[in-house]
N, C-alpha and C positions, 0 to 999 in steps of 0.2 A: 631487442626486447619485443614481445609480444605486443601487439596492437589491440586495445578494448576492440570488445565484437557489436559497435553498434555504429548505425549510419551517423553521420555527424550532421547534428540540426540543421536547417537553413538558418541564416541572417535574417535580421530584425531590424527592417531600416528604417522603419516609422520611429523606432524606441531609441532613443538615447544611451548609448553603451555606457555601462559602470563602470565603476571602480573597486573592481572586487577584492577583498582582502582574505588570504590566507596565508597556513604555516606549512611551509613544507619539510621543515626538520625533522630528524628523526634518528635512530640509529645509524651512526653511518656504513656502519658495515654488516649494516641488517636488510638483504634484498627484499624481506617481507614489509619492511616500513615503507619501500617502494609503491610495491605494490598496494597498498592501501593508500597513499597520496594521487599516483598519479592518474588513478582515471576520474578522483574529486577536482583534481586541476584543470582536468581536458574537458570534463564536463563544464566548470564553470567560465574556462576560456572561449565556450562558444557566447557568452553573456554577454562579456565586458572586458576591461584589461585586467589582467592578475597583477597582484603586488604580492610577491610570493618571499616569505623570512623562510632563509638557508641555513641560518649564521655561517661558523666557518666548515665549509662541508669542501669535502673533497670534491674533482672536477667529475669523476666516476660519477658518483653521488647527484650530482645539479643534472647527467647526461642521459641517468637513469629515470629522474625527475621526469624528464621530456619539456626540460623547459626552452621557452621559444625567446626568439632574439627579442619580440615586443614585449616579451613579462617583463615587469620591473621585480630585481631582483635584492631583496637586503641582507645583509651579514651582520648587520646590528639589529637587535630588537628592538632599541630604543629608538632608532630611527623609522623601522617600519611602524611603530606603536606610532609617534607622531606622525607621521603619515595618514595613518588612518586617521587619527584624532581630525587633522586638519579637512582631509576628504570629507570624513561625516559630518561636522560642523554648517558643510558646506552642502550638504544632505547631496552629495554624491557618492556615496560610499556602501557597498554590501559587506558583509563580513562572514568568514564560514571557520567553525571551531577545527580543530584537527582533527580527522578520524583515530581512530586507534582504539590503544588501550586506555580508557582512565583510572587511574590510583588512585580510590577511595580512601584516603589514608592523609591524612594532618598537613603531613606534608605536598601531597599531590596537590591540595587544594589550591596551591601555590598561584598556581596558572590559570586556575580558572577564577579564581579573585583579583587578582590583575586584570584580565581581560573584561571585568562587569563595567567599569566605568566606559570604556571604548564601545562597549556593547549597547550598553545605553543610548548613548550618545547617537550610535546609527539608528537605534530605535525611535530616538524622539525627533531623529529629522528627518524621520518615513525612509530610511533602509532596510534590506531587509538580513537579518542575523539566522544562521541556518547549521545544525549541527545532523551534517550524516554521516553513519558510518562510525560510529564509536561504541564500544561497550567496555564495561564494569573488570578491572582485574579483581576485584572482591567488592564485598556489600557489607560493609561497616556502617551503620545506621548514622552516626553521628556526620562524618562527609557525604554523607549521600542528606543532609538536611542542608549541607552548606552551599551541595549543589544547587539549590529550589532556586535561586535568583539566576542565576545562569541559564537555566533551563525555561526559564518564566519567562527569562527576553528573548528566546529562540523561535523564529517567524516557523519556524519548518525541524522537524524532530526524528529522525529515522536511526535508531540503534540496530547494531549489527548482530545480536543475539537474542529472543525470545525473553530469556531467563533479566536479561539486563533492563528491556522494554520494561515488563511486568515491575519491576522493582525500583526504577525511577520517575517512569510514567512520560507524560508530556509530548507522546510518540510512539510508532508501534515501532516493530523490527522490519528487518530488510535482510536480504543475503549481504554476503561483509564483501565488501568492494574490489577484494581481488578475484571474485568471483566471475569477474566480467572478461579478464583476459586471457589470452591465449588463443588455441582453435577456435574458427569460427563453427556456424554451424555447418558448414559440408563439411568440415574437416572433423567434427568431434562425429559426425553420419557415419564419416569414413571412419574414423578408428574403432566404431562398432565391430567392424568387421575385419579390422586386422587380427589377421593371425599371430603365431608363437617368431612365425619368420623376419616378422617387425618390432612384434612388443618382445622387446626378448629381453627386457630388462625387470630385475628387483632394486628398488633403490631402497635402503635405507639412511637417515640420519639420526644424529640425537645433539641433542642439547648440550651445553656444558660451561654454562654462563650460572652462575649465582646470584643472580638478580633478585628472586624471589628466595630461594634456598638451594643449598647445596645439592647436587645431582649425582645419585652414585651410579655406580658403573654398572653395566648388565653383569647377572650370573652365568655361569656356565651352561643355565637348563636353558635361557634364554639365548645366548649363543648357537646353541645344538638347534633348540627350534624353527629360528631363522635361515639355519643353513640349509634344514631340513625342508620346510617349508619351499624355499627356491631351488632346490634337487627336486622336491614331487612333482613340481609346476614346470620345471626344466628352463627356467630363466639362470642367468646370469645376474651374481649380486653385485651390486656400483653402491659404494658409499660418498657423499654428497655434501657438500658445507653449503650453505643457503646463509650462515652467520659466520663473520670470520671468527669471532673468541672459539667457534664449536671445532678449526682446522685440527689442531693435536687429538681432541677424541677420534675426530672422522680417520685419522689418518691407522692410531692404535686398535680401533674398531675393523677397519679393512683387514691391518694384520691377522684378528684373529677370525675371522669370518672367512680369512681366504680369499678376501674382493679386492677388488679396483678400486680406486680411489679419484675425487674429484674435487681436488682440493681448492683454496683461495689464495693463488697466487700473491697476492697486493692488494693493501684497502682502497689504493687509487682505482683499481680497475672493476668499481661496480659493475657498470652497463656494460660490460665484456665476462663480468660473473654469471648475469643472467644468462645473458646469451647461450654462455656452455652449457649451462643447467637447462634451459628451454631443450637445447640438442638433445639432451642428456633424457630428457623429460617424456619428449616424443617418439622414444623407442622405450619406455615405460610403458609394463603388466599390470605393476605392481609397486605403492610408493606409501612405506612406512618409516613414522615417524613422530616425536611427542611434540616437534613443533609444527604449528597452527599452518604458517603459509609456507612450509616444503609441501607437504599433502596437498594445500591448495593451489599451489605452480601447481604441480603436476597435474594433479587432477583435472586443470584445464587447457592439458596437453592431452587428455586423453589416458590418463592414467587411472585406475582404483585407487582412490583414499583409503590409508588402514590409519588411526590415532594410535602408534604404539608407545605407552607409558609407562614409567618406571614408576607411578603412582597412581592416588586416586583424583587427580585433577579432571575440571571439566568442562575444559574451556573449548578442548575440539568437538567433544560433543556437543554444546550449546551451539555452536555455527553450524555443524551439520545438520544439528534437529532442527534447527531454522529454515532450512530449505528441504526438509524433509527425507533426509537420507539418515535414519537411526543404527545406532549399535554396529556405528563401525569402531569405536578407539575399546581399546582392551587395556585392560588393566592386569601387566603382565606380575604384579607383586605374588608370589609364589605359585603362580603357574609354572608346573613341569612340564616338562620338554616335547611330549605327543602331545598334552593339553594345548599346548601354546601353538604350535606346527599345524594341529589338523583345522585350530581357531584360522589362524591365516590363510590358508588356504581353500577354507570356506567363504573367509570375504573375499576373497579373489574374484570367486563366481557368478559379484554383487554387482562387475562393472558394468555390464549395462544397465542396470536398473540405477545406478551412478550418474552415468551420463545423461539418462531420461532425467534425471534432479538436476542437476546440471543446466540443463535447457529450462526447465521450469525456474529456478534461480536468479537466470540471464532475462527472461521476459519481468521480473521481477523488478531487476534491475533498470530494463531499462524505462517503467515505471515513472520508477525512482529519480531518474536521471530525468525525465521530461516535466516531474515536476518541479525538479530544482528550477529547470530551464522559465518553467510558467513564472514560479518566485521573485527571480533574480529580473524577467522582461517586464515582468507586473502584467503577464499577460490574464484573462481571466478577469480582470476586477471590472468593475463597474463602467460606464462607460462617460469620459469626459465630456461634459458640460457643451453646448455644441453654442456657437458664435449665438446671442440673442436671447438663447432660451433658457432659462434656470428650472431645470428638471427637478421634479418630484425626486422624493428618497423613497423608497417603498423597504421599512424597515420590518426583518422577520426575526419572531419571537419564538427561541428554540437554542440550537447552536449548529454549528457547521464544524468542519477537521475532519478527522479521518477517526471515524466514531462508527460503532456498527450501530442499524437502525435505520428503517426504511428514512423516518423524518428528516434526519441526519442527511440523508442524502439527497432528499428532494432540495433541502436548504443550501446544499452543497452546490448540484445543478443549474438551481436558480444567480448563484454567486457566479456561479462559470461561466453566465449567459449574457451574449452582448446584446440586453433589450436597448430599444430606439429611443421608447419614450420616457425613464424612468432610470435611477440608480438603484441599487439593490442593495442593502446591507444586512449582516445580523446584529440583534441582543442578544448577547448570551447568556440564557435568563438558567441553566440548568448544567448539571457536572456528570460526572460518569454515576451509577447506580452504586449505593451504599457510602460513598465521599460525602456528605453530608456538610461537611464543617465547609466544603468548596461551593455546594448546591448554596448553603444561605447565602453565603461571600456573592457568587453570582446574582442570588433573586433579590440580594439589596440591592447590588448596583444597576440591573434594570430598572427595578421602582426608580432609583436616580436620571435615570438614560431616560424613560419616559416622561418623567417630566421637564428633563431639559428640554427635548423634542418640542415639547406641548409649550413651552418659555419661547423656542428660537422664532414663533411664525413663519419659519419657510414650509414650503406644500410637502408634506409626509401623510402616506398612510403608513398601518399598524397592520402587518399580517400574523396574525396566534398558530400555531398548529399545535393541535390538541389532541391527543390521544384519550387516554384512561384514565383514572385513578390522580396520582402526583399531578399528571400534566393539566386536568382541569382545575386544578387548585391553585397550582403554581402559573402556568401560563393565562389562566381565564381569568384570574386576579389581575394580572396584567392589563389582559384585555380590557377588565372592565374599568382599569384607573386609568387608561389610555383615551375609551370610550369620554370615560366621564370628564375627561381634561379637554375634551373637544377635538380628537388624533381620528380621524376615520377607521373604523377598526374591519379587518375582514378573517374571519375566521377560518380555517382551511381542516379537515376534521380526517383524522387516521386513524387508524387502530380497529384488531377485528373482533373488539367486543364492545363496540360502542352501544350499540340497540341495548343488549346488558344491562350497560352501565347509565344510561338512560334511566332506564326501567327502576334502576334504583335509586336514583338521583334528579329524576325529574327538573326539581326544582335550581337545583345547580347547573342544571345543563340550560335549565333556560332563562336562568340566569346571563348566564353568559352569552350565547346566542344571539340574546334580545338586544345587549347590548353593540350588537355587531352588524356593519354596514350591507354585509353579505357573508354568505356561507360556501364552500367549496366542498363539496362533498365528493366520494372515490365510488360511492356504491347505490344504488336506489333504496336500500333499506335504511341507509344516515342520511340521504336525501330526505326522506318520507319522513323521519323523524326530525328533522330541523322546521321541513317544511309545516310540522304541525307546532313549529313554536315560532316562526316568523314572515308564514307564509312561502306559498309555491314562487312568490315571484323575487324572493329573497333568497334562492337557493341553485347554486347549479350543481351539477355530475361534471366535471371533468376528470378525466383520467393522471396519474402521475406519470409523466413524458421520463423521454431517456435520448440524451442526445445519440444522434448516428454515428455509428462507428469507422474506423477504417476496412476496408478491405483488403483481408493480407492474406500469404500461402499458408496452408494449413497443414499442420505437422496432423501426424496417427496419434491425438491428444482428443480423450473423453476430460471433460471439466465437470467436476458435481459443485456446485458452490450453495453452500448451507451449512447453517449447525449439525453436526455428525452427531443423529437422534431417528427416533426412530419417529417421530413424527415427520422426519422430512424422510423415511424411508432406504435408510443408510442400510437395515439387515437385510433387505430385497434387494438394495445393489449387492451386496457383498455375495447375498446366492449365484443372482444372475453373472455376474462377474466374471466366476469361477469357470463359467460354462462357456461366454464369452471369449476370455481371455485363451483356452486350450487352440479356438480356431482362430485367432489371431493375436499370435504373441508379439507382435511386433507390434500392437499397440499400446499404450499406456493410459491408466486412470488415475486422474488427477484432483485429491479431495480439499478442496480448499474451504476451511470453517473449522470452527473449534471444536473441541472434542467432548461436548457432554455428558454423552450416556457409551460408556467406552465396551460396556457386552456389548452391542450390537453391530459390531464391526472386528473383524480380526485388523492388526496393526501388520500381518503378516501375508495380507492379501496377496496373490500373487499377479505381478506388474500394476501395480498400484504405487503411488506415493501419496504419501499425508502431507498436507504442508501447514496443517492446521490453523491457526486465526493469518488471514493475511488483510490487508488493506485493499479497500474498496477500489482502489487503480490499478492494484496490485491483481483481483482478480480480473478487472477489465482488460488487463494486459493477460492474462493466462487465455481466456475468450476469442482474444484476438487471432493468436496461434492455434486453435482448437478446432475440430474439426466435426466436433459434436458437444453438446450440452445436455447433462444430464440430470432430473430432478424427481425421483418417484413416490414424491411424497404422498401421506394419507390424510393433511388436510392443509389447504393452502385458502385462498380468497385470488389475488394475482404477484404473486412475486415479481420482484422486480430483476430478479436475476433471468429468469424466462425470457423479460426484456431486454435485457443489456443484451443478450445472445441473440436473439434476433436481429438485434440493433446492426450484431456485425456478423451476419449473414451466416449464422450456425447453427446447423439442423438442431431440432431442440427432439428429446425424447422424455415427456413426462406423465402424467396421469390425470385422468377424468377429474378431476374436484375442483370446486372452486369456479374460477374464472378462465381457468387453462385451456377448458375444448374449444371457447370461445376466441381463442389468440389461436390453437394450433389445428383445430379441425380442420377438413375441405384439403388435405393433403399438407399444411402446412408445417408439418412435424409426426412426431408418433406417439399415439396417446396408448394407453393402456391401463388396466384396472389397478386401483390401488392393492399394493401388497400380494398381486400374483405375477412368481415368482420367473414362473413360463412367458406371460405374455412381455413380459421386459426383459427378457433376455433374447427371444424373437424378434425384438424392436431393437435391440442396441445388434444385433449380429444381420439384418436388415440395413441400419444407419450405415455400418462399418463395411458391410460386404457388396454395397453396390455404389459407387463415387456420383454415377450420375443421378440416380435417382436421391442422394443424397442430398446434392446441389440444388435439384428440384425443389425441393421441399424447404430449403436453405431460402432460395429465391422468394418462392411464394410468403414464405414468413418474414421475411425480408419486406418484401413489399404488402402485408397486413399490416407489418408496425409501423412505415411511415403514415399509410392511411390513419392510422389512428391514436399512434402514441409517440412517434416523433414529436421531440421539441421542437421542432420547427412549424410542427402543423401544432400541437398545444399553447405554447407558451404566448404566440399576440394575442391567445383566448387571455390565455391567465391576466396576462398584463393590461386588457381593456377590462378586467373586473376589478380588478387594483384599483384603477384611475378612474373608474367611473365615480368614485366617491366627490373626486376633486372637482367634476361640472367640465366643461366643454373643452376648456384651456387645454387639459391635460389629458382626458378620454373620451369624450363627445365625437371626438371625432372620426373612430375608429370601431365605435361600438353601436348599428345600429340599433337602434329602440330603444336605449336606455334614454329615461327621462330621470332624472336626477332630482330630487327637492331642495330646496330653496338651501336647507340646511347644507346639504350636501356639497352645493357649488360655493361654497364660502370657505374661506380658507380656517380653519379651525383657529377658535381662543380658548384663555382659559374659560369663561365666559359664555362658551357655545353650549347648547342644549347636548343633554347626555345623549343621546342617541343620533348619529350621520347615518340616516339609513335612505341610500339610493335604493328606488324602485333597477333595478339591475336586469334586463332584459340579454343577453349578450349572442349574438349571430351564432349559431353551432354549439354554446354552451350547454341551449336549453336542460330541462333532466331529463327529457327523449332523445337526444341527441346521443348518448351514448349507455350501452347496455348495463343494464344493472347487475352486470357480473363483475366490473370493476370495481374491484373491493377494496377496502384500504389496510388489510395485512400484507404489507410487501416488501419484507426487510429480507435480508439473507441468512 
């Protein structure tokens, strides 16, 4: 069997290894159930020990698994179910759902209501419960309500399809997990470039289980096109079983095609089926088929994916559109025989723009896989309590996950960061935009959360981040019952219409403000406006940090990450692109953000993939590999994606507005005017056509943003403005000049005066300390 394409974690010998519970059942004579189990087991075996349910599975099956002599393995349910019961009791226990397919459907629910009480139970004695890799066989509204508890106890949420994400919620999408194995990356480099004297193969398979409904047999037109199809290409056709029920089609289907055949010997000999089919795989053109993971082996042998269906299903498209390779499954139901043949042989021509998805899929991937690892180590959380000292909690008002939105992600950041002096947590006072019946659920239980806070007497402050509109109503509420319970409050202010919204609300803005220990501001125009409602010495300019990135080889990958709109300047890429992409086709653009305003972008750009909405790690992993960063938008303040690409050392190519000359001027990147169409197409055929000067510019921006927007040089700012509220104990110490009033260094009661307002001086904070182009629109 193929080995996942990713380096295997180091060990964690500070942490205590788990007791990791999953299922690794499945069809047993289905190599795609494989493949979707075993790289959630390898991943989670770097953690803890697996306790891995088999039932009775043949030896093939357990060998195909990859399972090791230290998993603990059960053949009873019941016994593993107690198992876990008794580990998580004993809050040693993690738990992870099955990948796959879920049946939405009465009886499906079967399994996932069984599993809520065990779920719980890891839940309430701090384990952590994690579902990735699973998506919807249909969307029956009434199972997908019975899911909500299931899902509500899931620490970590990653569906395998777009269309499944969107319709359960709780989590975004991810490539589907068999995505991960097969050729690595030199080896899928290399099959770029094999010829017909390698790939010399067509494979077809087809289904012929009745699982879902009965499957008829192809017609004649389809027959002829298939054969026809692999005559024009001049491959050779291999019919293939990846499922043993499918052996008798594969075998009658050869017949009449004329092909070879590769049949499944014995249900015992799984992990000797793959094997053949990998061979089989690796001298693949060309791999059609209406089931999900024959197309997907192959294709990470280096094959073209075709979806060929004897219906209108859409399950292979929804995984493909997930990783941004569209309109490859056909829906062969009365196409004739040249219709069908010149269809296939069109997507043939697609494989490399295949394999470019392909790689953009696996960085996706291994994302995904590194946050399981943070999850399962508890790495990232706050940092333990150190011998003597009972650290502040510095609670932030907003929410964190994997949410678009600049706020979202500063709170994210802060959560990731191992401050010295202080714990970090969220309230999650707010829900996704238009959820409303979730938004109240949430801003009650804050109102509840701050005042237990304000009941407990241990040292907390209250940090607000406020934007616009909702957010001053819903968080500055907060603030001010937090304020008024005696909680030190410090308000951190974003969004790039605040002066606006000021102007129109005066009274509500200083409202709240007034109420507030200290102000954070991103820009000197919200500075100046704060400043005129609670004074200059109650207000700093700090910048929103991004921690440093790794440094890794970089593939011929442009990254644009934003909404695909014309405000961020998507139809001036698509020009320049065009002109771009003729002198160097061997590279690829890569659009990661959802699709808004869809005239302003062809979906058919040429060496381009869409991968539409992905997760915020999700794009920090594409940045990684990338070897350019692209943004040409027509109106910005500082995005934060300008940053994260600098963070890991990737020439950035964006435009005059905003705050951007001021991050990439002095050679630091390549600026150009907004919306002309010449000067950024000169700037990315510039980035792409010179490596060294590329690097240059790489470097210097590189070392602009530690100077001034690394977390490392931010964050002890942010964290002595925190704690100055608390008096000496807890930020005196670290902040010269701040004098704190009497108010301040008391540990707040209910009982305390409404307003904790430290006079807050902070070293390098001041609002001359950083340029007033530091704006606060900087979401993606």
């Amino acid at each position: 069997m193929s080995a996942p394409n990713t380096t295997p974690l180091p060990p964690v010998e500070h942490l205590a290894r788990r007791e990791i519970f999953a299922v690794g059942r499945g069809q047993y004579e289905n190599v795609g159930d494989v493949l979707l189990r075993r790289p959630l087991l390898d991943w989670a075996r770097e953690s803890g020990r697996l306790h891995v349910y088999v039932g009775h599975s043949p030896e093939g099956y357990d060998e195909g698994l990859g399972l090791q002599p230290e998993d603990v393995v059960y053949r009873s349910f019941v016994a593993w179910y107690r198992a876990l019961v008794g580990y998580a009791a004993r809050g040693e226990a993690d738990s992870l759902y099955k990948p796959g397919e879920l049946q939405l459907t009465l009886i499906g629910m079967k399994e996932h209501l069984a599993m809520l009480p065990a779920a719980a139970l890891v839940r309430a004695r701090g384990g952590r419960v994690a579902r990735v890799g699973a998506g919807a066989r249909n969307f029956a509204p009434l199972p997908r309500a019975l899911m909500w508890p299931s899902n509500a106890l899931s620490s970590y949420t990653r569906w395998r399809d777009d269309r499944t994400a969107a319709y359960l919620g709780f989590g975004p999408a991810m490539p589907d997990l068999g995505f991960s194995e097969g050729l690595d990356a030199q080896g899928l480099e290399s099959a770029r470039a094999e010829g017909s004297g390698i790939r010399d193969l067509f494979v077809v398979s087809l289904r012929d289980d009745t699982e879902v409904a009965p499957r008829p047999y192809p017609q004649p037109a389809w027959i002829a096109a298939v054969r026809g199809a692999a005559a024009q290409l001049g491959l050779r056709l291999v019919v293939v079983t990846q499922v043993s029920v499918d052996d008798e089609r594969s075998r009658r289907l050869a017949r009449d095609l004329d092909a070879e055949v590769v049949g499944w010997p014995a249900l015992g000999a799984h992990a000797a089926q793959e094997e053949r089919l990998r061979a089989v795989y690796r001298r693949t053109a060309v791999a059609a088929s209406d089931r999900l993971h024959v197309i997907i082996a192959a294709y990470t042998e280096g094959a073209m994916p075709i979806g060929l269906q004897l219906d209108d299903a859409d399950k292979i498209s929804r995984h493909f559109d997930t990783i941004g390779l569209r309109d490859i499954a056909v829906n062969t139901t009365g196409m004739d025989a040249d219709t069908l043949r010149d269809r296939l042989v069109a997507l043939s021509g697609r494989r490399d723009e295949a394999l470019t998805a392909l790689s953009g899929a696996r960085a996706r991937l291994d994302v995904v896989r590194a946050e399981l690892a943070a999850l399962l180590r508890r790495e990232g959380s706050s940092p333990a309590v150190r011998p003597g000292v009972d650290l502040p909690t510095v609670h932030h008002l907003g929410r964190d996950g994997d949410h678009p939105g600049g706020m979202t992600q500063v709170v994210n950041a802060y959560l990731a960061w191992p401050f010295e002096r202080c714990r970090v947590d969220v309230i999650a006072s707010r829900g996704n935009p238009g959820d409303h019946l979730t938004a109240m659920r949430l801003f009650l239980a804050a109102r509840r959360r701050v005042r237990r806070i304000a009941r407990s007497g241990e040292p907390a402050v209250v940090v607000a981040h406020l934007s616009e509109r909702g957010s001053f109503l819903r968080e500055g509420h907060l603030a001010r019952l937090a304020a008024r319970l005696g909680v030190p409050v410090i308000a951190h202010l974003h969004g790039s219409e605040f002066e606006v919204y000021e102007e129109r609300h005066p009274r509500r803005v200083r409202d709240v403000l007034s109420a507030c220990a200290h102000v954070i501001a991103l820009s000197e125009s919200a500075r100046a406006i704060a400043a005129r409602t609670v004074g200059d010495e109650r207000v700093s300019i700090v910048p929103n940090a991004v921690p440093s990135g790794p440094a890794t080889t970089r593939d011929r990958v442009v990254v644009f990450g934003g909404v695909v709109s014309r405000r961020k300047g998507v139809d001036v890429l698509d020009a320049a692109w065009r002109r771009v992409h003729l002198l160097f086709p061997d590279w690829t653009l890569l659009l990661a953000g959802p699709l808004r305003e869809p005239d302003v972008v062809d979906r058919a750009l040429p060496g381009a993939v869409f991968l539409d909405a992905v997760s915020h790690d999700e794009l920090l992993g594409l940045l990684e590999n990338a070897a350019v960063a692209v943004l040409p938008s027509r109106d910005e303040a500082m995005p934060m994606f300008i940053l994260e690409a600098l963070a890991r050392r990737v020439c950035v190519v964006s435009t005059e507005v905003g705050g951007i000359p001021d991050v990439l001027d002095g050679g630091r990147g390549h600026l150009v005017a907004p919306g002309d169409v010449d000067a950024l197409a000169a700037a990315l055929t510039a980035a792409l056509g010179d490596e060294a000067d590329r690097e240059r510019r790489a470097a210097r921006g590189h070392e602009s943003f530690r100077e001034t927007f690394a977390a490392e040089t931010v964050y002890p700012r942010v964290e002595s403005i925190w704690l100055a509220p608390l008096g000496d104990r807890f930020g005196g110490e670290n902040t010269p000049g701040t004098e704190p009033n009497s108010t301040a260094t008391v540990r707040h009661t209910a009982t305390a005066p409404r307003h904790s307002t430290a006079a807050i001086s902070v070293a390098g904070a001041a609002p001359t300390g950083i340029s007033g182009t530091t704006a606060a629109k900087s979401s993606v």
